[in-house]
C-alpha positions as CSV (number, residue, x, y, z in Angstrom):
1,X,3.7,-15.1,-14.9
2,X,3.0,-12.6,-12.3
3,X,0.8,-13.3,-9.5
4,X,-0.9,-10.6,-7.3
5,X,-3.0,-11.2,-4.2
6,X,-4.7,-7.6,-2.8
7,X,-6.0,-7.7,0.5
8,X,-8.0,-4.7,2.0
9,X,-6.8,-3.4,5.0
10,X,-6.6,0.2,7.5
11,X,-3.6,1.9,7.7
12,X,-3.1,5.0,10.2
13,X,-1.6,7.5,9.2
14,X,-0.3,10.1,11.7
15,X,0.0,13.9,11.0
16,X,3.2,16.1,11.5
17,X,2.5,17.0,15.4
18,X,0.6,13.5,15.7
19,X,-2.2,15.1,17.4
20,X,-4.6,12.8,16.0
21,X,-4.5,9.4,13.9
22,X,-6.5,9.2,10.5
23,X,-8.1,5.9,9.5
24,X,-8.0,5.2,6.0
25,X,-9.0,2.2,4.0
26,X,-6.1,0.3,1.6
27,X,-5.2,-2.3,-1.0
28,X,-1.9,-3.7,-1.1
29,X,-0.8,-6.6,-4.3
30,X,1.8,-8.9,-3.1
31,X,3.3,-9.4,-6.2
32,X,5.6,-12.9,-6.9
33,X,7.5,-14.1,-10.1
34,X,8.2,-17.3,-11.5
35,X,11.6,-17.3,-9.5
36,X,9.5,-16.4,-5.8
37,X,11.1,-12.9,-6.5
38,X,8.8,-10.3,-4.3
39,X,8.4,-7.1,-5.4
40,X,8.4,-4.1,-2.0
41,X,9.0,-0.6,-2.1
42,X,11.1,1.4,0.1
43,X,9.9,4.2,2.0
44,X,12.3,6.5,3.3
45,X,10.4,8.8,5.7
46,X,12.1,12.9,6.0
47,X,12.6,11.6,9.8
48,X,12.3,8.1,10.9
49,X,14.2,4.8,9.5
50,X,13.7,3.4,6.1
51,X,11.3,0.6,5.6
52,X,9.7,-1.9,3.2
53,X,6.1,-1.9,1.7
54,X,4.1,-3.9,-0.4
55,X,3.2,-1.6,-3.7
56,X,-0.7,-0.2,-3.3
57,X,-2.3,2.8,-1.6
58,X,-5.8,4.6,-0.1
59,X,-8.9,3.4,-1.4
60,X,-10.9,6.8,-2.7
61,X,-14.4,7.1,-1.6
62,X,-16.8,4.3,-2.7
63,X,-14.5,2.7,-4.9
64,X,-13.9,-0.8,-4.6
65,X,-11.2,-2.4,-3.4
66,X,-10.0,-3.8,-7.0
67,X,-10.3,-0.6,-8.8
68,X,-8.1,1.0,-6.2
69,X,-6.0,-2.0,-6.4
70,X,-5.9,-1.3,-10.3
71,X,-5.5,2.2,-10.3
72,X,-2.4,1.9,-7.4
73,X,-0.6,-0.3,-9.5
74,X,-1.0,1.7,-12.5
75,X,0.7,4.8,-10.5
């Protein structure tokens, strides 16, 4: 059995020039298996290191945070 736990968080993201930083609202899902496996995603940014996310995204408008969770994970 799969196991998700969303939390709701802000996440900045910066534009191109990084003139100025956007705050946006977010679900993540940690997801687990039976074996404590973890399921991440790597980014790997045009310019910039690689790094490790948990799978989830921008929460649109008034939707609520579990929709967007739902909707994320169905991308």
């Amino acid at each position: 059995m799969i196991s998700a736990l969303a939390e709701q968080c802000r996440i900045e993201i910066a534009p191109r020039l990084l003139l100025d930083l956007i705050h946006r609202r977010a679900v993540r899902a940690l997801i687990v298996t039976d074996d404590r496996e973890v399921l991440l995603l790597r980014i790997r940014p045009p310019h910039g290191d690689c790094f490790w996310i948990a799978p989830g995204g921008g929460i649109e408008g008034d939707e609520a945070p579990e929709a967007a969770l739902r909707r994320e994970l169905a991308e």
